[in-house]
N, C-alpha and C positions, 0 to 999 in steps of 0.2 A: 504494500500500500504506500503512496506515495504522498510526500506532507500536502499536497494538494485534495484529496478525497476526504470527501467526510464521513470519518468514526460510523457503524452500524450501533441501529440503537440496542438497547442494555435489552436481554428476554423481559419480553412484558411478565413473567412468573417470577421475576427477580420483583419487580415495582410494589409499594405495598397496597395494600387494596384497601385498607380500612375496616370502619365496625360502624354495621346497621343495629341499634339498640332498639328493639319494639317497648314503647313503656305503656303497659296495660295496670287503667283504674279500674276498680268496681264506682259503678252509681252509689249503691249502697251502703256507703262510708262517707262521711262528711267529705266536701274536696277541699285538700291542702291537706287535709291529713296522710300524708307519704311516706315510705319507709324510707331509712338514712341511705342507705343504698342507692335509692331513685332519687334523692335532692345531690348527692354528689355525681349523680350521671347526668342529671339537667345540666348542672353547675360546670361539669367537665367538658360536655361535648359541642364541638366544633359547630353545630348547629343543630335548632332544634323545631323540628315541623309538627304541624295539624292542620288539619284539613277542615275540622271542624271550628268555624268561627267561634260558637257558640259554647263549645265545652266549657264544662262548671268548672276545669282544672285552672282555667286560663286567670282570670283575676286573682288568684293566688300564686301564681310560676310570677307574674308581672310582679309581683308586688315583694316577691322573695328575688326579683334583680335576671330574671331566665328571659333571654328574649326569643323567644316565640313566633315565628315567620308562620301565615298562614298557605298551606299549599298540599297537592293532594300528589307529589310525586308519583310516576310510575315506577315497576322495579326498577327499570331498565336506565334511567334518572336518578334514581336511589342509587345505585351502585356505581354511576360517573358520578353523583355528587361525593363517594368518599373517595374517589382520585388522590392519591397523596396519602396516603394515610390518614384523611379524615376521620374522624366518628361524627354519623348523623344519628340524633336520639328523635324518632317521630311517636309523639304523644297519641296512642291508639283511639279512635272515636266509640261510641257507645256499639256500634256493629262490630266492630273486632276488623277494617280495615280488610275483609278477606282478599277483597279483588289483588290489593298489593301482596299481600301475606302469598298466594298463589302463583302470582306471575314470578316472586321471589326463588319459591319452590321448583319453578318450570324451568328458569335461568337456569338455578341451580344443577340442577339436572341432567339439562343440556350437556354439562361439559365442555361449552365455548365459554364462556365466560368466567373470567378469574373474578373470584366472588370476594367480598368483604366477610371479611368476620360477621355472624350472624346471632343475637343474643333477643330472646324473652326476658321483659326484665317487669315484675309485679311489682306496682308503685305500693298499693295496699289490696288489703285480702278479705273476701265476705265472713264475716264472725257467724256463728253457729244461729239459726233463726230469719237468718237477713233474708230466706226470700219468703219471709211474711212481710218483709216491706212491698216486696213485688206482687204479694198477693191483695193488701191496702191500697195501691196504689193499680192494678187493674182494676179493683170493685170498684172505685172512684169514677172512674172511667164508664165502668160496666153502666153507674146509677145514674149517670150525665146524660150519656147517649141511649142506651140501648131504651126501645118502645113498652118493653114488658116488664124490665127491672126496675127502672123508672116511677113503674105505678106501682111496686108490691109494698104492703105494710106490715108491720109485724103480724097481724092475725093474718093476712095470706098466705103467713110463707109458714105458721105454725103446723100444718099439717106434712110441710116438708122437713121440718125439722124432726117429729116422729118418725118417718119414713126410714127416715136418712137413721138416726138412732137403731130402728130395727134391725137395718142393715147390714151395719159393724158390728153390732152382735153375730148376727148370721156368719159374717164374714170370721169375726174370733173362733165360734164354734165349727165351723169347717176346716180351722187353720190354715184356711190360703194368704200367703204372706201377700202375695199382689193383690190380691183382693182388700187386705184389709189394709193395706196403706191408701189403697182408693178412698175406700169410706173412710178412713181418717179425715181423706182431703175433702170429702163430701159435708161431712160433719163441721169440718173449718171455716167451711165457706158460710154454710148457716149463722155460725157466729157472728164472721165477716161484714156479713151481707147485714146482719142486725143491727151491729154495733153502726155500721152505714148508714143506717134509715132514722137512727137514733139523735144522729148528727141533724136531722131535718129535724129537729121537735118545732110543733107549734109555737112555744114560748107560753102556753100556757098553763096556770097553778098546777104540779103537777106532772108538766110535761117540759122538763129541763131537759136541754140537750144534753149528749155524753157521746166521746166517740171510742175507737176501738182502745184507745194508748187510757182512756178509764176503767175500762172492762180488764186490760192484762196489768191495770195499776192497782187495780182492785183484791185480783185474784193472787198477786204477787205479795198484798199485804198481810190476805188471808193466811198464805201458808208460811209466811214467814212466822207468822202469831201462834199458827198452830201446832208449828217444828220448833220450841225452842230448847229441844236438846238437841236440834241440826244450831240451829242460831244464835239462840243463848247459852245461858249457865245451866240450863236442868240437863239432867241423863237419861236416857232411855238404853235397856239394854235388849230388853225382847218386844215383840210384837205387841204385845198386851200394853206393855209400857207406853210405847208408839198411842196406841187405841185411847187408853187413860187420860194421857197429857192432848189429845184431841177433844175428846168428849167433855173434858174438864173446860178449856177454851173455846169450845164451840156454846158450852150453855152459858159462859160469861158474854159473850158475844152477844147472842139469842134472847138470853134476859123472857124466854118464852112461861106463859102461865098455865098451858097446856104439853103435856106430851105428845099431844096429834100435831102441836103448830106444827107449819114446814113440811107435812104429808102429803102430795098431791093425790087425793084422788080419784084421778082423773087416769095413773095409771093402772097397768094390769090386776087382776085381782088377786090373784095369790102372790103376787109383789107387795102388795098393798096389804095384804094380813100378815106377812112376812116381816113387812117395815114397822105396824103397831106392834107387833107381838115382841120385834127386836128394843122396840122402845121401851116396853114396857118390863123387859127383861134386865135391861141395862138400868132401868131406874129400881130396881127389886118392885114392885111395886104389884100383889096380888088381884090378880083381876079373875074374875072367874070367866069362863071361856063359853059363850052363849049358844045355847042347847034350842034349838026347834025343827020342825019338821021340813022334812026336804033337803035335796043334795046339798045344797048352797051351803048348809049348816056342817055337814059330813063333808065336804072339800073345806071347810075355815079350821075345822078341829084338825085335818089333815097337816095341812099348811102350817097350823100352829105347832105342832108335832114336830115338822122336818126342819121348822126355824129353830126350835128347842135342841137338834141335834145336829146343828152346824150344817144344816142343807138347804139352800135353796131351792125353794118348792118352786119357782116361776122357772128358772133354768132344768128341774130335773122333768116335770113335765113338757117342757119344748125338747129336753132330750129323748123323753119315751116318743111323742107325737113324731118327733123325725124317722126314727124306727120304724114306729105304725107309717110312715110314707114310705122308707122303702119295702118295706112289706108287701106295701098296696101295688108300686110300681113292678116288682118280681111278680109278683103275682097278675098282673097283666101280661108282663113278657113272658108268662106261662105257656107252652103248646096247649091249646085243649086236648 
């Protein structure tokens, strides 16, 4: 080669290629709130893209010093922008960015192209519960728009909430695991959907709004009160104890002048002589047991019986009856 020619350039395999950083938020965690990992990869990198104007992350990157280019690069853009050893850090939009995430992966692939170092990087993380915020914030939705959800009220939808109750029973006693996480979600949604419509009160004596974040503020006060050998200084060592320190805080609570308060009887019947007879047991309290003619009377003496020896008369008859149905179905599938 002579001093006149110019030099061949260096293997492009030699050149550095850089680092594409994906920084994925959850919605469901306040924004700003970031793990230290993800404010020193904003902090470090050579530039840092979103495509989404709008993202909740944005007024808080500004305001912690991160400047923030709005742009939806392609891969193929993405990977000339880390030329030089760059690092580009692009802040993921509520979709998760597939289109690029894919054309990344096809480059990739390819094997023409000297790719940049490629990194997932979790800004913050959903906590245990968080997609009951996504389940609040659909129903919202569901009660705004939709035609039918829209009109329900709490007595419309109470027959659904029995339904839905029978169900998950059903579902426990068959032990299908997929089944009964359904009717969990079936059951939640009742809640949901109640605690939503509750939020509409008329404002009238009586009918004070409450929304969902009162119902699990409620229920969270309850059992904190009712555990306090979980929460406090008392101990519990067995079941019974548990039972004790319950019943004891449930009647300070209830302040009730009856044993029946707080009965519904509205449910089943030998649940319903099951739940007196349980009351009346735990309070010692002699009651004689009411004698007259007809079955009605021979099913209560029954019922009070199987509550007296630690059985559930409403569950052990739904368990004979399922029997007596397969029974009934064999015996159809019988040859004559």
């Amino acid at each position: 080669m002579n001093q006149t020619e110019t030099p061949p350039p260096a293997d492009a395999a030699d050149a550095p290629t850089g680092r594409v950083i994906l920084l994925t938020t959850s919605h469901r965690v306040a924004p700003g709130l970031l793990s230290w990992p993800a404010w020193q990869a904003l902090h470090a990198a050579d530039a840092v893209l979103c495509a989404d104007a709008d993202h909740p992350q944005l007024p808080y990157l500004a305001e912690a010093g991160v400047r923030v280019e709005r742009a939806a690069p392609g891969a193929q853009e993405l990977v000339d922008a880390c030329a030089g050893g760059r690092t580009v850090l692009v802040v993921a939009t509520a979709e998760g960015d597939r289109a690029l995430t894919d054309g990344l992966a096809r480059l990739a692939g390819s094997g023409r192209v000297a790719m940049p170092d490629l990194e997932l990087l979790p800004a913050s993380y959903d906590l245990p519960g968080a997609r009951l915020l996504d389940l609040v914030q659909v129903m919202d939705r569901i009660r705004e728009e939709c035609p039918w959800s829209s009109r329900q009220t709490h007595k419309s939808l109470a027959k659904y909430g029995i339904e839905e109750a029978y169900e998950l029973v059903e579902a426990i006693e068959e032990g299908d695991r997929d089944e009964l996480r359904e009717e969990l979600g079936d059951v939640l949604l009742q809640v949901v959907f109640h605690a939503r419509i509750a939020e509409e009160a008329s404002g009238e004596p009586g009918d004070e709004a409450f929304s969902v974040d009162d119902v699990a503020g409620g229920i969270v006060d309850k059992l904190i009160h009712r555990h306090p050998h979980v929460f406090g200084d008392d101990s519990a060592q067995t079941p019974e104890d548990v039972k004790a320190h319950w019943l004891r805080t449930k009647a300070e609570e209830k302040q009730r002048t009856s044993l029946t308060e707080g009965i519904p009887l509205g449910q089943p019947a030998l649940a319903l002589a099951a739940k007196l007879a349980s009351r009346v047991r735990t309070a010692d309290l002699d009651v004689p047991v009411p004698t007259g003619e007809g079955i009605g009377y021979a099913l209560l003496a029954l019922a009070l019986r199987a509550e007296a020896e630690g059985t559930d008369p409403e569950a052990s008859l739904r368990a004979a009856a399922r029997t007596y149905r397969t029974a009934i179905l064999t015996k159809e599938q019988a040859p004559d």
